[in-house]
N, C-alpha and C positions, 0 to 999 in steps of 0.2 A: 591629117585628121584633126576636128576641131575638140577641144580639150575646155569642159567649166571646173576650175578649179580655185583655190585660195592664193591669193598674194600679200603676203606678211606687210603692213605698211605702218606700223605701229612704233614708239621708242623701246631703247632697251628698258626690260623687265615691262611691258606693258603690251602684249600683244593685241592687234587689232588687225583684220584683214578686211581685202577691196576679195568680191567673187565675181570673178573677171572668166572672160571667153578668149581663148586664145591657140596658136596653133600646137598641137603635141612638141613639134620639133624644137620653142623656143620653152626655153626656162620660165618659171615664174617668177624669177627678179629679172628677166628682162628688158622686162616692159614694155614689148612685143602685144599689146594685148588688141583684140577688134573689138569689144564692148566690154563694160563696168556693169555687171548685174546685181552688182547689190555690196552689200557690209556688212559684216559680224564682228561681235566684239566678244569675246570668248568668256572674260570677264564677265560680262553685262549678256548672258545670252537672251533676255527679253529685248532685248534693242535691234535685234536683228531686222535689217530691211534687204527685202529683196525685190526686185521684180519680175513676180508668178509669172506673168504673160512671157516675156520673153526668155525665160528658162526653156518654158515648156514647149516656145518655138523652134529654140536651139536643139533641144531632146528629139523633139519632131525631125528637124532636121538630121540628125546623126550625129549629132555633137556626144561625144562623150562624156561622164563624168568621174571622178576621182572619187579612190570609198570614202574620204572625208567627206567631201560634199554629197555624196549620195547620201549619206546616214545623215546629214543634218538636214536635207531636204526632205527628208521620209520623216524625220520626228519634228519638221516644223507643218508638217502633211501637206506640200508641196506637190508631192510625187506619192506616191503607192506602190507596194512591195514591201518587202524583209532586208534588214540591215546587212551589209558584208563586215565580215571580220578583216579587219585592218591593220590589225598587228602584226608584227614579222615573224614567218615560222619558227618553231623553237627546234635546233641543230643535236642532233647529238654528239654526245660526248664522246670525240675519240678517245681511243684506247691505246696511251701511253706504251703498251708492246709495240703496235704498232710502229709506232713515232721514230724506235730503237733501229739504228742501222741493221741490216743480217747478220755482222759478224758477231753482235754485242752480248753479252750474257742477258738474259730474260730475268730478272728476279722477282718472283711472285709474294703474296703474302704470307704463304705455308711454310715458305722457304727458312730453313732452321741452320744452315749452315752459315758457318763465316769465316771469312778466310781475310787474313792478314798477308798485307804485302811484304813479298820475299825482299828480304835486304841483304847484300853481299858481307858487308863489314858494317859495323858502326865504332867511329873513331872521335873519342873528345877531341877537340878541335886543340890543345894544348898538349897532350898526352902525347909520349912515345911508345908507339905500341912496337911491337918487333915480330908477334908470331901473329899470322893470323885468325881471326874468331871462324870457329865453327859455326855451319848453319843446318844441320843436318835436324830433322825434324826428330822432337822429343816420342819416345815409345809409347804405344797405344794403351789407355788402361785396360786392366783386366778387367772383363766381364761380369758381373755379380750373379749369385745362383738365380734369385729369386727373377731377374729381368731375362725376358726372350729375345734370343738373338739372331732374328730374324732381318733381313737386309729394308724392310718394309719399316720395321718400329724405329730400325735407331739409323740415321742418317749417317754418311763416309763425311766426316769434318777432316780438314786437310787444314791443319796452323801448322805456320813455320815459325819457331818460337823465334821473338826479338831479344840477341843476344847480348849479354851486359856490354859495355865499351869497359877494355882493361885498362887500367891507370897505374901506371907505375908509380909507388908513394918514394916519396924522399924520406928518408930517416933527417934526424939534424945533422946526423955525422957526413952526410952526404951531401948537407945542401952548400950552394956556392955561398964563401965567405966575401963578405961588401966590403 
């Protein structure tokens, strides 16, 4: 299928295109082209030359056009019709659940709980400890009159309190003599 479209031939930061006829299958840097119908400078868009006659040859014949050069052929009134939007559809936004493997916890915006990571021991790195730390989670407050306590108002918070690291102090009478 035969293809009118733009071929960049300009320096950097200075674009300037050749609108060339050429086949769908090859690139427009290929340079692959069977006819040069004209030039536009994007810059300078009153400079544009084209050749009306063999556009409208090629269209006749089934040559297709790209919606860049469709639209600039319709507002240099070349051709006749309404412009196509050329912009690339706008995707929506997945949804971050999503994304979360099955096994993983979902954590929403309502979401009022927080839960701290269980730690078995926590040991100063110099310290002798000797008995182990307790991790058993601290008891529940009690309830106030005036709040209902209903399972809907007040959220089940599960902390497992982080327990102090014990440090055995030296007295002076204790410490090693130098």
């Amino acid at each position: 299928m035969l293809k009118i479209r733009l071929q960049r031939v300009g320096r950097k930061h200075e674009p300037t295109f050749r609108l060339v006829l050429s086949d769908s299958k090859n690139g427009p840097k290929s340079g692959k082209t069977l006819e040069t119908l004209g030039a536009y400078d994007s810059r300078r868009g009153e400079k544009a030359e084209f050749k009306n006659d063999r556009i409208k040859h090629w269209i006749s014949v089934g040559a297709q056009l790209s919606g860049t050069v469709h639209n600039l052929l319709i507002s240099r009134k070349i051709i006749e019709g309404k412009k196509v939007n050329v912009l690339p559809k706008k995707k929506p936004i997945a949804k971050e659940a999503s994304e979360a493997p099955a096994g993983a916890p979902v954590v929403t915006a309502t979401s009022e709980a927080v839960v701290a990571p269980a730690s078995a021991e926590v040991v100063a790195p110099s310290a002798d400890v000797t008995a182990p730390v307790s991790t058993e989670p601290a008891p529940a407050p009690a309830p106030t009159p005036d709040a209902e306590a209903t399972p809907e108002a007040t959220p089940a918070i599960e902390v497992a309190p982080t327990p102090e690291p014990k440090v055995k102090a030296e007295t002076p009478a204790e410490a090693p003599q130098a």
